[in-house]
N, CA, C and O atoms as CSV, one atom per row, in Angstrom:
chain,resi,resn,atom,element,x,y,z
A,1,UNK,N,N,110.626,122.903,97.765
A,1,UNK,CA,C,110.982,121.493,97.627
A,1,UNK,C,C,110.604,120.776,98.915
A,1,UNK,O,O,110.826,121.293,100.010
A,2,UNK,N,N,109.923,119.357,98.756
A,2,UNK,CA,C,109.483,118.955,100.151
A,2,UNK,C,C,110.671,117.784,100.059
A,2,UNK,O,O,111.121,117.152,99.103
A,3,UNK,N,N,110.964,117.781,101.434
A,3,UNK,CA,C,111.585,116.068,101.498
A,3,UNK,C,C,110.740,115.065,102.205
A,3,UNK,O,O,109.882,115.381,103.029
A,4,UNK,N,N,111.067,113.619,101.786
A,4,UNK,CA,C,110.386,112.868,102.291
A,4,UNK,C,C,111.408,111.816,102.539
A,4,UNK,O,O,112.589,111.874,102.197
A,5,UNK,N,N,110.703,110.660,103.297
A,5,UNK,CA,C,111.693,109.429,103.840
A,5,UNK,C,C,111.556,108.682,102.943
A,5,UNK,O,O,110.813,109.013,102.019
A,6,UNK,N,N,112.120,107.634,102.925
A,6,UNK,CA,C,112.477,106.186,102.092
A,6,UNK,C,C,112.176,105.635,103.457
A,6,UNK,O,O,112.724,105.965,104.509
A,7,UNK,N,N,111.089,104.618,103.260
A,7,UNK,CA,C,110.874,103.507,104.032
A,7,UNK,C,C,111.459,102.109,104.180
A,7,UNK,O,O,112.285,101.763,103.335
A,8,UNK,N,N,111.219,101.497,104.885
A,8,UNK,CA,C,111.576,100.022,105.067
A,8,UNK,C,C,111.940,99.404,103.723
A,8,UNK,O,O,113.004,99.138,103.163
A,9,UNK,N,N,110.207,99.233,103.319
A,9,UNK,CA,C,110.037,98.693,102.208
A,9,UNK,C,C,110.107,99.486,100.832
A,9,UNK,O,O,109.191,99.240,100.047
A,10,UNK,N,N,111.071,100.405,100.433
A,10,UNK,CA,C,111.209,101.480,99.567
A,10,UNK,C,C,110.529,102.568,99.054
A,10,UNK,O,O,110.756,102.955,97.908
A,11,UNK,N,N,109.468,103.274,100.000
A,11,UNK,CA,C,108.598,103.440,99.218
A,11,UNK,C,C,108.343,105.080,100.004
A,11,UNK,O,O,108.684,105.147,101.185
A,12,UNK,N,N,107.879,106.093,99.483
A,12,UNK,CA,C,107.831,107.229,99.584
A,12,UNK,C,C,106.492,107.816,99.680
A,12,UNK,O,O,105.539,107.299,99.097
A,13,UNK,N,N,106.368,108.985,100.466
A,13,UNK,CA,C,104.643,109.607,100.429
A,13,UNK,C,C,104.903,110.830,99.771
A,13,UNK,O,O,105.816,111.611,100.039
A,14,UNK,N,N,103.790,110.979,98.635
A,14,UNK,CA,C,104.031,112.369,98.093
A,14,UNK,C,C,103.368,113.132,98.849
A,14,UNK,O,O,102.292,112.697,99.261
A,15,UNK,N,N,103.762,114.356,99.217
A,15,UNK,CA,C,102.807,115.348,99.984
A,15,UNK,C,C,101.929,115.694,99.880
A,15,UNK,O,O,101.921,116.077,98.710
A,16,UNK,N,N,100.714,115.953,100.416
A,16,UNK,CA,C,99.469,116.366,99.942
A,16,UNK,C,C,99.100,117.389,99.029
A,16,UNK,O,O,98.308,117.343,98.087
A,17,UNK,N,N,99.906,118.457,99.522
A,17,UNK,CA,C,100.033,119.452,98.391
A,17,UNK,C,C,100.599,119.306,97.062
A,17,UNK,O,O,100.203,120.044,96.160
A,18,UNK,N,N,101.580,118.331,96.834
A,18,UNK,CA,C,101.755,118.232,95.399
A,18,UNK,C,C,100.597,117.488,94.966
A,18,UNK,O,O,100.236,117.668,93.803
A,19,UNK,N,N,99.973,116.711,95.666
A,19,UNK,CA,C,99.306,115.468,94.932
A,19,UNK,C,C,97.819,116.350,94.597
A,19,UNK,O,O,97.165,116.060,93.595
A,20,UNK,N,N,97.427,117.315,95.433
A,20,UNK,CA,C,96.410,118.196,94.746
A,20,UNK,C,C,96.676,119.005,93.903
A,20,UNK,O,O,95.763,119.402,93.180
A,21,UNK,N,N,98.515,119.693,93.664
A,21,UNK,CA,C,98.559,120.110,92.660
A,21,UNK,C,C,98.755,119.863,91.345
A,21,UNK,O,O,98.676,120.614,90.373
A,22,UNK,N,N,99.122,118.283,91.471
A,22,UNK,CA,C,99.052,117.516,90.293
A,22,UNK,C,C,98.045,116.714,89.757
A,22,UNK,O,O,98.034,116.011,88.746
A,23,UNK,N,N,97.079,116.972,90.729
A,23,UNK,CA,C,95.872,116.123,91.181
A,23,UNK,C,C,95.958,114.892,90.607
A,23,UNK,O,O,95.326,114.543,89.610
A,24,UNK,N,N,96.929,114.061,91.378
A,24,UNK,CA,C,97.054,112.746,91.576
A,24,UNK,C,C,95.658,111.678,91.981
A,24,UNK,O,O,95.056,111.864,93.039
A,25,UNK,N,N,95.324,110.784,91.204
A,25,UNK,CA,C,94.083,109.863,91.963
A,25,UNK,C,C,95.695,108.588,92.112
A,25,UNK,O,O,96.853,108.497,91.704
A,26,UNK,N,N,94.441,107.652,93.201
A,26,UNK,CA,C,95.478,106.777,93.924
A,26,UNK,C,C,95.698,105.221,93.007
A,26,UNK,O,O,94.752,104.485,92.726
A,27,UNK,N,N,96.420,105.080,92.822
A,27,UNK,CA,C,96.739,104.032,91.695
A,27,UNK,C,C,97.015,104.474,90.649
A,27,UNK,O,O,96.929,103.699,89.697
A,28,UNK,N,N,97.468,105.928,90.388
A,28,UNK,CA,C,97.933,106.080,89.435
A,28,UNK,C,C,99.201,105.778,88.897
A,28,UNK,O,O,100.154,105.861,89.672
A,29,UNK,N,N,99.474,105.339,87.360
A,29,UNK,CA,C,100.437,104.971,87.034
A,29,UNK,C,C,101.984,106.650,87.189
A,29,UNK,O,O,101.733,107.804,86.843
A,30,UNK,N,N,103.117,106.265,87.665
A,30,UNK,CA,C,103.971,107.203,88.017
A,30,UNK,C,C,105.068,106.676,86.754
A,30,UNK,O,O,105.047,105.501,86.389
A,31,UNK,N,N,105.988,107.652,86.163
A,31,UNK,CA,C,107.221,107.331,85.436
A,31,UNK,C,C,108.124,108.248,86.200
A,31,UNK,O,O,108.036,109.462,86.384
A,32,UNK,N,N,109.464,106.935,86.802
A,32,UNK,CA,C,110.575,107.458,87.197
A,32,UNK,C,C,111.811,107.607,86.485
A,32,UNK,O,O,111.694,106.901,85.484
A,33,UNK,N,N,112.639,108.015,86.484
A,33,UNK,CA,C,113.595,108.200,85.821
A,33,UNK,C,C,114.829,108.900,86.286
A,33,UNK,O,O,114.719,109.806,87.112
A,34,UNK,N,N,116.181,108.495,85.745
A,34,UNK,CA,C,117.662,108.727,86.998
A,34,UNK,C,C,117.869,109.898,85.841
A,34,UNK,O,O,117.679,109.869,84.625
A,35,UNK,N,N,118.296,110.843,86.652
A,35,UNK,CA,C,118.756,112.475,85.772
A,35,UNK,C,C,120.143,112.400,85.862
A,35,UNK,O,O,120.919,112.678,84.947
A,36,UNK,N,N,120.444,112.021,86.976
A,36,UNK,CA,C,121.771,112.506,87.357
A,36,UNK,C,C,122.448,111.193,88.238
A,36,UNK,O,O,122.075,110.026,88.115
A,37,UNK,N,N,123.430,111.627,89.069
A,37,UNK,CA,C,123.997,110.678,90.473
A,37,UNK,C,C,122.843,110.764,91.576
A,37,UNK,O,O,122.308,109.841,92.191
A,38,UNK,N,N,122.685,111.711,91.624
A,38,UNK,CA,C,121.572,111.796,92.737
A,38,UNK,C,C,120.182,112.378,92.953
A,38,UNK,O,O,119.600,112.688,93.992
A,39,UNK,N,N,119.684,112.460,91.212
A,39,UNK,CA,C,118.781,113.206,90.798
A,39,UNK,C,C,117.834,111.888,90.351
A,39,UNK,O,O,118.361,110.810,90.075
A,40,UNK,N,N,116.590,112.064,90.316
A,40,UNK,CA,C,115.466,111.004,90.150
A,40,UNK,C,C,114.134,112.256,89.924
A,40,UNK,O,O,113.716,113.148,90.661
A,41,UNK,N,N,113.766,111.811,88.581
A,41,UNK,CA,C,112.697,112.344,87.864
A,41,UNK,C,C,111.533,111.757,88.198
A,41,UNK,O,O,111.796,110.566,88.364
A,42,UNK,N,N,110.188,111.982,88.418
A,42,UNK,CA,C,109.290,111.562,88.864
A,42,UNK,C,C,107.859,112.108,87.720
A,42,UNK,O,O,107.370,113.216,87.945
A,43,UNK,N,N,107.479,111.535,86.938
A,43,UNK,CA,C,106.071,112.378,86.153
A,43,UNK,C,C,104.884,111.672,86.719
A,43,UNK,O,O,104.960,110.644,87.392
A,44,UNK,N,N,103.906,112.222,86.437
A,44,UNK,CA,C,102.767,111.545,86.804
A,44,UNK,C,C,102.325,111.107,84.798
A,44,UNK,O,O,103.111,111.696,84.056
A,45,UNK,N,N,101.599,110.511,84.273
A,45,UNK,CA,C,101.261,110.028,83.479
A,45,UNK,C,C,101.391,110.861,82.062
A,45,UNK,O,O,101.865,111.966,82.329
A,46,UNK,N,N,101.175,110.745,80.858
A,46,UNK,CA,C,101.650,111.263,79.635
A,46,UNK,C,C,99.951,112.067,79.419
A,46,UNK,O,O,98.886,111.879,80.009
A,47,UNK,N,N,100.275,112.819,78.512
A,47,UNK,CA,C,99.130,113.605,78.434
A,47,UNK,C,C,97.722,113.244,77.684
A,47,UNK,O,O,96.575,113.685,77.609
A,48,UNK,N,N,98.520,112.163,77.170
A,48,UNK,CA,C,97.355,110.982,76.436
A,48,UNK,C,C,96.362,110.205,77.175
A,48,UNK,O,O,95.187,110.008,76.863
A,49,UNK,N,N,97.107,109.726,78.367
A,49,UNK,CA,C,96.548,108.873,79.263
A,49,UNK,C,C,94.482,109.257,79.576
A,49,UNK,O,O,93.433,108.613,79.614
A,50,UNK,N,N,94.937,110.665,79.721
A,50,UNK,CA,C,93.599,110.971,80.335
A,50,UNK,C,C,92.330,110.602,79.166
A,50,UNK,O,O,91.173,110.629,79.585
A,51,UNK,N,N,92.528,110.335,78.028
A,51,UNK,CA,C,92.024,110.286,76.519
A,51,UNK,C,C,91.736,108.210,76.567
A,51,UNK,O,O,90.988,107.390,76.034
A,52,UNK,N,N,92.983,108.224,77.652
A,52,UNK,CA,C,92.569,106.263,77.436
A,52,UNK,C,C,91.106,105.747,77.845
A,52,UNK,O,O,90.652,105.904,78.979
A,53,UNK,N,N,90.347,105.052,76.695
A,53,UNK,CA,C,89.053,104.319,77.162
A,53,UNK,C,C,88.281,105.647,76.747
A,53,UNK,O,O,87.085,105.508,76.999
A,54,UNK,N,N,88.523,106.679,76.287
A,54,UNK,CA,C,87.367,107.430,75.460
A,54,UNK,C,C,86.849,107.008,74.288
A,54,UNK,O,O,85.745,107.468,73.993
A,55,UNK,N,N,87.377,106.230,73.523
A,55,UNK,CA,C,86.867,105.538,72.062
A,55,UNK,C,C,86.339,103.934,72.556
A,55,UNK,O,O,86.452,102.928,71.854
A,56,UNK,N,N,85.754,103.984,73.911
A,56,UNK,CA,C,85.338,102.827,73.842
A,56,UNK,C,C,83.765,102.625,73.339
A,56,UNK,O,O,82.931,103.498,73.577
A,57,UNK,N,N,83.537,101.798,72.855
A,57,UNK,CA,C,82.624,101.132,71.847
A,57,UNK,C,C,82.469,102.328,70.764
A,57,UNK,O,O,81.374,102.889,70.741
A,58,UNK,N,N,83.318,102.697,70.005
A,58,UNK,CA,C,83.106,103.709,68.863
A,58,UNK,C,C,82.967,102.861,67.752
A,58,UNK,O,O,82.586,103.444,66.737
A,59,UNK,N,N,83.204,101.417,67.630
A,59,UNK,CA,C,82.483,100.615,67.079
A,59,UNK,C,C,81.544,99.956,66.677
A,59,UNK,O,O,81.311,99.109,65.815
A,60,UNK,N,N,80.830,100.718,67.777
A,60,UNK,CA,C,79.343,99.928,67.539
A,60,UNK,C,C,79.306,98.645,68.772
A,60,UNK,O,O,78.323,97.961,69.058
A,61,UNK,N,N,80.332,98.586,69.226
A,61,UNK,CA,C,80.023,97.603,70.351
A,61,UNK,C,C,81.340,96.911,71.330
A,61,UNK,O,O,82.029,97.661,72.022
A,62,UNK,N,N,81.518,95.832,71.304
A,62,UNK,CA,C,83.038,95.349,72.223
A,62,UNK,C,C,83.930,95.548,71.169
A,62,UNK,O,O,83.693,94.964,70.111
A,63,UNK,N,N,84.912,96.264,71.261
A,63,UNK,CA,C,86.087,96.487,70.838
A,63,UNK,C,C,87.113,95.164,70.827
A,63,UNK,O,O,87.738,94.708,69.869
A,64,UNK,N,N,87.077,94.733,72.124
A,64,UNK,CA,C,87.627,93.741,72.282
A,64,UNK,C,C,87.617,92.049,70.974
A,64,UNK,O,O,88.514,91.386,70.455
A,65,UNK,N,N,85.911,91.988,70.938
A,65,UNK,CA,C,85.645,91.275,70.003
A,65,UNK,C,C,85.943,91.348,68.924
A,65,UNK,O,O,86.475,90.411,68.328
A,66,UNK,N,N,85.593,92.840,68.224
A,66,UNK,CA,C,86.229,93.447,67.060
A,66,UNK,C,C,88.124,92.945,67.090
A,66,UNK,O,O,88.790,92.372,66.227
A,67,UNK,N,N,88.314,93.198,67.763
A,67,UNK,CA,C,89.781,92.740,67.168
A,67,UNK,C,C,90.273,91.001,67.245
A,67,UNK,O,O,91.025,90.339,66.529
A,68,UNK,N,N,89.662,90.744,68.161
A,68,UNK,CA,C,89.578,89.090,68.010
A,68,UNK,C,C,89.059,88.452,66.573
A,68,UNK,O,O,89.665,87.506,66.070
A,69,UNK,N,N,88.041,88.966,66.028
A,69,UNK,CA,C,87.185,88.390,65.004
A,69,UNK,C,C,88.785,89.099,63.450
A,69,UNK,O,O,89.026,88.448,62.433
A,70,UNK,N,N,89.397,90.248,63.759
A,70,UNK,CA,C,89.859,90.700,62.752
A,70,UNK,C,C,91.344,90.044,62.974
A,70,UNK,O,O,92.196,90.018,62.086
A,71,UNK,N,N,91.510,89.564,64.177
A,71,UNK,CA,C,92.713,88.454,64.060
A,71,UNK,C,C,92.523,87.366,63.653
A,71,UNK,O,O,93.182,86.721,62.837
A,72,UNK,N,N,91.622,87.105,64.194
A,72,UNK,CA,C,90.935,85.448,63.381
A,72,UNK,C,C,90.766,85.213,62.191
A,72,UNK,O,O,90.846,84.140,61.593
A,73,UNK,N,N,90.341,87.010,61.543
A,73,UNK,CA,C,90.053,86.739,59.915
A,73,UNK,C,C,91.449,86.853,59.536
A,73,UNK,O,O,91.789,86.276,58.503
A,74,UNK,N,N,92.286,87.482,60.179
A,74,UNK,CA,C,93.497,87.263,59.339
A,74,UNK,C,C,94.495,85.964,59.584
A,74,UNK,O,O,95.166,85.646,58.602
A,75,UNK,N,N,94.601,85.474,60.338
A,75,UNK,CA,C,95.056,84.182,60.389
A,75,UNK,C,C,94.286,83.065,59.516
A,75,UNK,O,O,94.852,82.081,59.039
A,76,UNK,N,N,92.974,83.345,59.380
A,76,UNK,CA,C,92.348,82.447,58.274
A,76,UNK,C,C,92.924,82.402,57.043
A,76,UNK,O,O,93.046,81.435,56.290
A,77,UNK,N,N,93.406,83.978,56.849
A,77,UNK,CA,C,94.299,84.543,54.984
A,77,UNK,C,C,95.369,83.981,55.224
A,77,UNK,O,O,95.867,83.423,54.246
A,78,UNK,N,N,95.986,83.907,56.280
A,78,UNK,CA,C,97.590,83.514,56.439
A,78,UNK,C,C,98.096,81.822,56.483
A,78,UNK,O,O,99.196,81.271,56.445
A,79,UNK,N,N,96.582,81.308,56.592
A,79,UNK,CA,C,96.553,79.868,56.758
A,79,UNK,C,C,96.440,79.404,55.036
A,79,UNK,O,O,97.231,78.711,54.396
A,80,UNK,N,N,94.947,80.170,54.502
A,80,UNK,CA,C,95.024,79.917,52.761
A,80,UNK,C,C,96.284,80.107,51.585
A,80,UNK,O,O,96.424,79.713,50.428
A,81,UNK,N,N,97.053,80.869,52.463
A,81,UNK,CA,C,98.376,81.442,51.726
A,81,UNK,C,C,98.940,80.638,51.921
A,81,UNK,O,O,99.278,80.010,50.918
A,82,UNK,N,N,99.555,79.960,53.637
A,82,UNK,CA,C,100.381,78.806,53.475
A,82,UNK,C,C,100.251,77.818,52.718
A,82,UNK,O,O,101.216,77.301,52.155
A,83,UNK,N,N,99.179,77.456,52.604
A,83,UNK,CA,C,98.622,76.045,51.593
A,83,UNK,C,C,98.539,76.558,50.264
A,83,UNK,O,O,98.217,75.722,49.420
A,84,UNK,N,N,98.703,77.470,49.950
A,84,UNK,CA,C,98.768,77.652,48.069
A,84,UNK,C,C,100.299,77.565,47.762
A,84,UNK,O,O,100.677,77.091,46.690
A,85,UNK,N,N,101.198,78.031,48.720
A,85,UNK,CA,C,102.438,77.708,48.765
A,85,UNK,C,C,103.227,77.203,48.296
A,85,UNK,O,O,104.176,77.379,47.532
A,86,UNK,N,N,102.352,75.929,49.284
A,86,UNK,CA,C,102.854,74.508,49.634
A,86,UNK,C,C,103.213,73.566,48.186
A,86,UNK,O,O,103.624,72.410,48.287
């Protein structure tokens, strides 16, 4: 178990050795969490994460657009529906 300080500004250094054994890159997203009174859980990212931005353009192109154009088409249906309604 390593200890470390709490700084000024709250903030902690993970040791080098965990961070190669978890092989931490820098900006990675961390999840904390209270176990106990004096216990604090620490993960490094979900096992999915590493999988994020692999299906990019599996569309054939901007993804991004793709879902803009398929919100747009559906607010177009949701607009013809209100007015038959009416």
């Amino acid at each position: 178990m390593a200890t470390v300080t709490l700084s000024s500004k709250y903030q902690i250094v993970i040791p080098k050795e965990l961070r190669k054994q978890l092989q931490m890159k820098r900006g990675q997203k961390l999840r904390i969490e209270k176990l106990g009174n004096d216990t604090l859980k620490i993960q490094t990212g979900s096992a999915l994460d590493k999988y994020v931005g692999s299906l990019k353009g599996a569309w054939g192109g901007d993804g991004d657009k793709y879902l803009r154009e398929l919100r747009d088409e559906w607010e177009t249906h949701q607009q013809k529906l209100d007015e038959l309604r009416k």
